[in-house]
KOLDONU-945384 format. One record per residue (C-alpha): residue number from 1; residue in one letter; z, x, y. Coordinates in nm, 3 decimals. Example, Ala and Ser with C-alpha at 12.3 -4.5 7.8 and 13.67 -1.06 7.14 Angstrom:
<atoms>
<atom k="1" r="A" w="0.780" u="1.230" v="-0.450"/>
<atom k="2" r="S" w="0.714" u="1.367" v="-0.106"/>
</atoms>
This chain:
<atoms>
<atom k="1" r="X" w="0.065" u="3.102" v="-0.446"/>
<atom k="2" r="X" w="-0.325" u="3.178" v="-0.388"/>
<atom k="3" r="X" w="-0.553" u="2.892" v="-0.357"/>
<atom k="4" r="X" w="-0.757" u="3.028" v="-0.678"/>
<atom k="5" r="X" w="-0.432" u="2.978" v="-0.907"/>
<atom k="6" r="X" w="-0.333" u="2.619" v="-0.748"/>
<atom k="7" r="X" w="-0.666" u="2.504" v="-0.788"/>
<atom k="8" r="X" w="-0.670" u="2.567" v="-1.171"/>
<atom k="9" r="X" w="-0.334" u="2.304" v="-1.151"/>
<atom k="10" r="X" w="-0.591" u="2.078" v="-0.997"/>
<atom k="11" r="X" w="-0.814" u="2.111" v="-1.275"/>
<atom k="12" r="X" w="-1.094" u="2.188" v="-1.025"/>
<atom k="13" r="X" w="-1.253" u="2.500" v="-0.956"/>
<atom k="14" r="X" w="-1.268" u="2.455" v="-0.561"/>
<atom k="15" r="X" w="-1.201" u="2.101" v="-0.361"/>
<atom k="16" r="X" w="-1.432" u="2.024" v="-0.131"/>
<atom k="17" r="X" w="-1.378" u="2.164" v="0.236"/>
<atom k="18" r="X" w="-1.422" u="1.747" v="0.371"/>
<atom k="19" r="X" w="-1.141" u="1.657" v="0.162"/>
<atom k="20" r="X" w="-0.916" u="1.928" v="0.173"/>
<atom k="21" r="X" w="-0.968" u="1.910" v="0.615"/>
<atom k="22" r="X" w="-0.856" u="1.518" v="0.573"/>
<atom k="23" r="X" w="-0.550" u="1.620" v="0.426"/>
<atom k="24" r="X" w="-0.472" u="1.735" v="0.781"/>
<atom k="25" r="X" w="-0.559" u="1.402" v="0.916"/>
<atom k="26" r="X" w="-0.263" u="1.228" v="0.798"/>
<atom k="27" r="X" w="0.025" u="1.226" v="0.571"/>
<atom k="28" r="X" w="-0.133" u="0.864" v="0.430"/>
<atom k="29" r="X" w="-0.502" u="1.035" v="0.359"/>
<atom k="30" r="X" w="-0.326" u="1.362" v="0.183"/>
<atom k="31" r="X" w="-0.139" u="1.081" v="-0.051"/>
<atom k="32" r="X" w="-0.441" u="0.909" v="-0.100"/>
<atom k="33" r="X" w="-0.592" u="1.199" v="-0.327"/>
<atom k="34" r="X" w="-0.455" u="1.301" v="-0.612"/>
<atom k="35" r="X" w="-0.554" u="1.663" v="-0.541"/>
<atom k="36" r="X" w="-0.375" u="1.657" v="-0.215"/>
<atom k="37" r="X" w="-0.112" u="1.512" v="-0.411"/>
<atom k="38" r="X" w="-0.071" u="1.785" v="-0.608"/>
<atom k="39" r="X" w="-0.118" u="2.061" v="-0.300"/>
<atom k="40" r="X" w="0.219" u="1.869" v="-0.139"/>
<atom k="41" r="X" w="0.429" u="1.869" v="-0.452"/>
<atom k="42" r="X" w="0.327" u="2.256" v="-0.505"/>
<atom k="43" r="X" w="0.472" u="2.304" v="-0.116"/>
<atom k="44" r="X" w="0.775" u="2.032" v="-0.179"/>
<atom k="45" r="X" w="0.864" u="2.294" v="-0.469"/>
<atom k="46" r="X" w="0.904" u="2.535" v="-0.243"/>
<atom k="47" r="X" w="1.113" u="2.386" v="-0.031"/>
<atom k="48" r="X" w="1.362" u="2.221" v="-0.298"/>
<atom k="49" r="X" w="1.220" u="1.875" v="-0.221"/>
<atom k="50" r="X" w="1.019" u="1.742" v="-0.473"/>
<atom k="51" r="X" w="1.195" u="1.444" v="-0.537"/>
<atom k="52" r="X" w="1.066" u="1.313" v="-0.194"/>
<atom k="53" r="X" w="0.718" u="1.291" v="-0.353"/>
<atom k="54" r="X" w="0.817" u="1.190" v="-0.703"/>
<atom k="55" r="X" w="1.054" u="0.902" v="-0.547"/>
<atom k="56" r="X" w="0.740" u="0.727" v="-0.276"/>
<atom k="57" r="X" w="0.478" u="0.779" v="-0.593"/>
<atom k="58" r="X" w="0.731" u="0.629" v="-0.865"/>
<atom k="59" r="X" w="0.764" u="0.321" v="-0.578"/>
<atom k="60" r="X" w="0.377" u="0.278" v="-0.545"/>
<atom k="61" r="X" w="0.348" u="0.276" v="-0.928"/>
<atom k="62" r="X" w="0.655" u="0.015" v="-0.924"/>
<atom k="63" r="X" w="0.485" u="-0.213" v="-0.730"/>
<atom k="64" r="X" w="0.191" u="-0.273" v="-0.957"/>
<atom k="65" r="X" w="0.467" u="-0.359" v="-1.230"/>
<atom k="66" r="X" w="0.342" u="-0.748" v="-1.310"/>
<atom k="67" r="X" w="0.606" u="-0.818" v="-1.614"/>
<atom k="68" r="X" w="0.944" u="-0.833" v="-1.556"/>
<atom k="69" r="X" w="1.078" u="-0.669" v="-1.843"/>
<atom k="70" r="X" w="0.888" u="-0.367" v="-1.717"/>
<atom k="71" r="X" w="1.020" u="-0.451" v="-1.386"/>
<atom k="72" r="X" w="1.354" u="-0.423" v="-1.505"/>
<atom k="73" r="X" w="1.319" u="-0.095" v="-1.714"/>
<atom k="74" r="X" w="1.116" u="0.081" v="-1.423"/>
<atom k="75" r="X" w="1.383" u="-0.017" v="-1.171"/>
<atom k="76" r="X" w="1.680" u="0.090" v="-1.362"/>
<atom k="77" r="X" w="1.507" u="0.410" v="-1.410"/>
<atom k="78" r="X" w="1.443" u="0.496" v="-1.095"/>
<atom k="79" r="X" w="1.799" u="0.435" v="-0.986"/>
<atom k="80" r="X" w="1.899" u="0.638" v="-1.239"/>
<atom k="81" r="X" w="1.655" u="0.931" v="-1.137"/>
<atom k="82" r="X" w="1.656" u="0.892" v="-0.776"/>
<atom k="83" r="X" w="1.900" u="0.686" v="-0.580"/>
<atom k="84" r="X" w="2.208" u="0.646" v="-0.760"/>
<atom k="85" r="X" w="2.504" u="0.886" v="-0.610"/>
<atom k="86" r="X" w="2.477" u="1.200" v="-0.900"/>
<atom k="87" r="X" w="2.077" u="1.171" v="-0.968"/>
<atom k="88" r="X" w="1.902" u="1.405" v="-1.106"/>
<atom k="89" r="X" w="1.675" u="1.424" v="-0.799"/>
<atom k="90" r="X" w="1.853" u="1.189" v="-0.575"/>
<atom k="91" r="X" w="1.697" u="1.145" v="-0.246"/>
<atom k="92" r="X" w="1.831" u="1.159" v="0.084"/>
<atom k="93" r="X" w="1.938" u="0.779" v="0.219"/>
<atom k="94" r="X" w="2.158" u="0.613" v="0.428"/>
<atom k="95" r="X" w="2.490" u="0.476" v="0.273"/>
<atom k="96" r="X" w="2.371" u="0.090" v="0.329"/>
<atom k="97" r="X" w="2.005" u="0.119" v="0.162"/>
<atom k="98" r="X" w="2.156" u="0.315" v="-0.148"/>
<atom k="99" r="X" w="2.349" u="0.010" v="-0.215"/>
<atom k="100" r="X" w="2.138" u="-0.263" v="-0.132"/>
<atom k="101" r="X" w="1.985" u="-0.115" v="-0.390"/>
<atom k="102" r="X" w="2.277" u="-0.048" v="-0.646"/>
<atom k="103" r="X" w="2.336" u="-0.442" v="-0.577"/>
<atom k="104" r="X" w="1.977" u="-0.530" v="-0.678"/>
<atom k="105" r="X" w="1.893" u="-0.313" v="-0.934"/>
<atom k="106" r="X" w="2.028" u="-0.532" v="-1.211"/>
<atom k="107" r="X" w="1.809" u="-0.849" v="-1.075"/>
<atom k="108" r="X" w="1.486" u="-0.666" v="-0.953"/>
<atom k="109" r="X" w="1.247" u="-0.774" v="-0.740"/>
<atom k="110" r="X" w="0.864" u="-0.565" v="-0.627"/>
<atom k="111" r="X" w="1.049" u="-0.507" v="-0.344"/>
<atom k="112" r="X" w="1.353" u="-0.368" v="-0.385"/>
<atom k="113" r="X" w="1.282" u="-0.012" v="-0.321"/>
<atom k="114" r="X" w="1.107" u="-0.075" v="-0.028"/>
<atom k="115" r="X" w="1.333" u="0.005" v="0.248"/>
<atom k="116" r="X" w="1.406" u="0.348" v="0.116"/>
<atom k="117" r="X" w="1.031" u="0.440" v="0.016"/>
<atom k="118" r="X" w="0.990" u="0.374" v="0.381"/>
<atom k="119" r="X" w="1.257" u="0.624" v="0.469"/>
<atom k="120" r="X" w="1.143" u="0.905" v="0.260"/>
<atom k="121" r="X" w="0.771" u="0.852" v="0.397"/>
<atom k="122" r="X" w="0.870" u="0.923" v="0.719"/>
<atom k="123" r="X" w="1.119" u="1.222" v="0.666"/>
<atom k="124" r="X" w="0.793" u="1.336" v="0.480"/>
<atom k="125" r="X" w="0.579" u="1.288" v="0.792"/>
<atom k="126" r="X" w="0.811" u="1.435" v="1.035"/>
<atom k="127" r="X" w="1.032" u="1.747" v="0.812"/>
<atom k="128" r="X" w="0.766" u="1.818" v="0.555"/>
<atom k="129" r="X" w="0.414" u="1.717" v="0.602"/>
<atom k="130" r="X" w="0.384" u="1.945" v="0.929"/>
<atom k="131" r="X" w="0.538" u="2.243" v="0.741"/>
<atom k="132" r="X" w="0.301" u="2.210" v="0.451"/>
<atom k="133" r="X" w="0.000" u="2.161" v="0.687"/>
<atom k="134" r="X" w="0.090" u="2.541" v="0.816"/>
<atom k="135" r="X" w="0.159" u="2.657" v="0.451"/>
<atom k="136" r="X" w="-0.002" u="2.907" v="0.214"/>
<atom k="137" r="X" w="-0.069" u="2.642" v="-0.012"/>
<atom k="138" r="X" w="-0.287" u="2.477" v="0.241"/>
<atom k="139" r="X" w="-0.441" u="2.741" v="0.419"/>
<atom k="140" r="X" w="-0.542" u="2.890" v="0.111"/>
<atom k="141" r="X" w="-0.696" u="2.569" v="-0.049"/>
<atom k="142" r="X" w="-0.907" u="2.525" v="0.337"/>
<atom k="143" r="X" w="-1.014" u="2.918" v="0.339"/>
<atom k="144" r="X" w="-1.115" u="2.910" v="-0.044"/>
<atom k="145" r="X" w="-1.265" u="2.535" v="-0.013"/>
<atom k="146" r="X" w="-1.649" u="2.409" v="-0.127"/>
<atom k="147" r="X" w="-1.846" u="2.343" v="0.141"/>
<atom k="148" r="X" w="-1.908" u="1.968" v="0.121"/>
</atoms>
């Protein structure tokens, strides 16, 4: 994909070369921006691991949840989409985490998806984020860049 075409998905004719250089910085400062957000899930696609991103954003937004009716709703549905055994886009944990959370799902708490956001952060920051920092994706949207 050429960085012209991706950054019409960002809505934005050219990112700023500042931003798009502290996307290199660290996995945290690439999440940070919704831009660089949107350059990750573009490579994730690629690779046939999307669900990676989807699952640690659909965590973050869980966590602002303040009612617990919500609670309960968002929880179930992210089981449903991500951890539970046939998923849709199930993500890749350990036996004991997928059901500590099958046991809590039903009574949620802000934290129950906590131990397995933390996994798929890191198998981001090891497997993908240093693949996508040598991608097309990203070398195109640092070559075709604004100057800040």
């Amino acid at each position: 994909m050429d960085g012209k075409r991706f950054c019409c998905l960002c809505r934005s004719s050219k990112p700023r070369t500042d931003k798009v250089l502290s996307w290199g910085q660290s996995l945290r400062k690439l999440l940070e921006s919704k831009m660089g957000q949107l350059a990750f899930r573009e490579f994730l696609k690629t690779e046939y691991s999307e669900e990676n991103l989807l699952f640690w954003l659909a965590c973050e937004e869980y966590k602002t949840i303040t009612s617990n009716t919500q609670m309960a709703e968002a929880a179930r549905r992210i089981y449903r989409e991500f951890v539970q055994v046939d998923a849709y886009r199930q993500i890749n944990i350990d036996c004991e985490t997928r059901r500590e959370i099958t046991n809590s799902v039903s009574q949620p708490t802000l934290s129950c998806f906590d131990k397995a956001q933390r996994v798929i952060y890191k198998l981001m920051k090891k497997d993908c984020y240093p693949r996508f920092l040598k991608s097309e994706i990203y070398q195109a949207l640092l070559e075709t860049s604004e100057a800040s």
